[in-house]
Residue, then its C-alpha position, 0 to 999 in steps of 0.5 A: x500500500x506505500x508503494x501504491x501511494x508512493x508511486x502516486x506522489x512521485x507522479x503528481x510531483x512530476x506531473x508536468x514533465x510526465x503529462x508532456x512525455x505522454x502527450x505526443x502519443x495522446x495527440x496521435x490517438x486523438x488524431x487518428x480518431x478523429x480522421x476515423x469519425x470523419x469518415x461515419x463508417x456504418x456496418x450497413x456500408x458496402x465494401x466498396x463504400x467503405x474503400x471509397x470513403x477511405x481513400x481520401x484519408x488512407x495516406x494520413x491515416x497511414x502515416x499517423x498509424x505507423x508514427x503512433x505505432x513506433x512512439x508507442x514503443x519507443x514509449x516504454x523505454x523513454x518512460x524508464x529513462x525518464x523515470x531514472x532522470x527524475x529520480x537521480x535529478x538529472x536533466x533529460x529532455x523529453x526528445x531525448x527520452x524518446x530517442x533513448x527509446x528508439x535506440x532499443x525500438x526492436x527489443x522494445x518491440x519483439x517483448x511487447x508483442x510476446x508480452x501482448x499475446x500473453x496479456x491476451x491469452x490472460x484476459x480471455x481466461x476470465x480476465x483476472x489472469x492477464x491482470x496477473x501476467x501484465x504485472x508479472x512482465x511489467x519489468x521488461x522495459x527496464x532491462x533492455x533499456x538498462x542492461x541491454x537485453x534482447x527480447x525474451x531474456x528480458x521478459x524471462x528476467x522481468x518473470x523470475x524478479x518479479x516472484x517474490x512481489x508478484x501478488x502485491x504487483x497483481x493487485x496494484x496492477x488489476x486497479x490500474x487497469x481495471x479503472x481503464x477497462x472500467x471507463x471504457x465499459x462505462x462510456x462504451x454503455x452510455x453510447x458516447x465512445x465515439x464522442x470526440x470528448x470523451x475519446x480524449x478522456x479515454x486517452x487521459x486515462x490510458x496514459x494516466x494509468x499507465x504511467x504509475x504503473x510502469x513506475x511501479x515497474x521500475x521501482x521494483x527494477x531499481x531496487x532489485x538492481x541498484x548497480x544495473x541503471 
């Protein structure tokens, strides 16, 4: 429970350098959105319909799916460099977080689409299970940014370090995102998930979840491996 709060202080104390980390990624999803619903694609739509009414869009669309894919990547790695920078108070810019990130971009990339498929699996056995799994693996990011590992050693490391905290991780993580999937149910049953507004609120709360959670992650890092930073 300390931790819990700890991570949530830590986060309010930076709230502005952390918002601006996010914000790139919140502007592309927010972007990609709205040239989706500007489309008013309908399920009574033909499919030759539907490709006439993307085509004006597609270059755009394209171009702003491949760049949010790549920052969303090279996310999880600025988040843990930025992390370190602001605990050690050291100076680092967001564009350099960022770029840290790139470095490692196919590390990065090869464990979140393992680590992905094992959330998945997880969440369509009754849910609870990918909670559990999504925090036990949570700790990848750390080792390939901090001690340059590959991809499946790095979820292989971040599996075995996390034993011994695995349940108190599985609870902080299940009210994380919890409150992200609790949200979007709500919004999904009040029929305003493809209100522009609330789009923008979904994003919000993606990051702002998100963000504590993977400094919880790196804490944990940190002080099983206070040399390896």
């Amino acid at each position: 429970m300390n931790q819990f709060f700890y991570t949530l202080s830590f986060c309010l104390k930076h709230f502005s350098y952390l918002f601006v980390l996010a914000l790139p990624l919140i502007t592309l999803e927010f972007a990609v959105s709205y040239l989706v619903l500007q489309l008013d694609l309908n399920e009574n739509m033909s499919n030759d319909l539907i490709i006439e009414s993307i085509q004006p869009v597609a270059i755009q669309l394209a171009v702003l799916g491949i760049v949010s894919m790549v920052l969303s990547i090279a996310f999880y790695g600025a988040m843990m460099v930025a992390f370190e920078a602001l605990t050690s108070n050291q100076d680092l810019s967001i564009n350099q977080a960022y770029l840290m990130g790139l470095r490692k971009f196919f590390p990065l990339l090869w464990s979140s689409i393992a680590a992905s498929i094992v959330y998945g699996l997880g969440l369509l056995l009754l849910v609870l299970p990918g909670f559990y799994l999504f925090a036990r693996l949570g700790m990848y990011p750390a080792y390939i940014m901090f001690q340059n590992k590959r991809a499946f050693e790095s979820l292989g490391l971040a599996w075995n370090d996390s034993d011994k905290e695995g349940t108190k991780l599985f609870l902080i993580t299940s009210v994380f995102i919890g409150l992200q999937l609790v949200i979007v149910l709500i919004f999904g049953l009040l029929a305003i998930d493809t209100n522009m507004v609330a789009i923008l609120v979904l994003a919000l709360v993606k990051y702002f979840t998100l963000i504590p959670l993977f400094y919880l992650f790196y804490s944990l890092y940190k002080s099983l491996h206070p040399n390896n930073i």
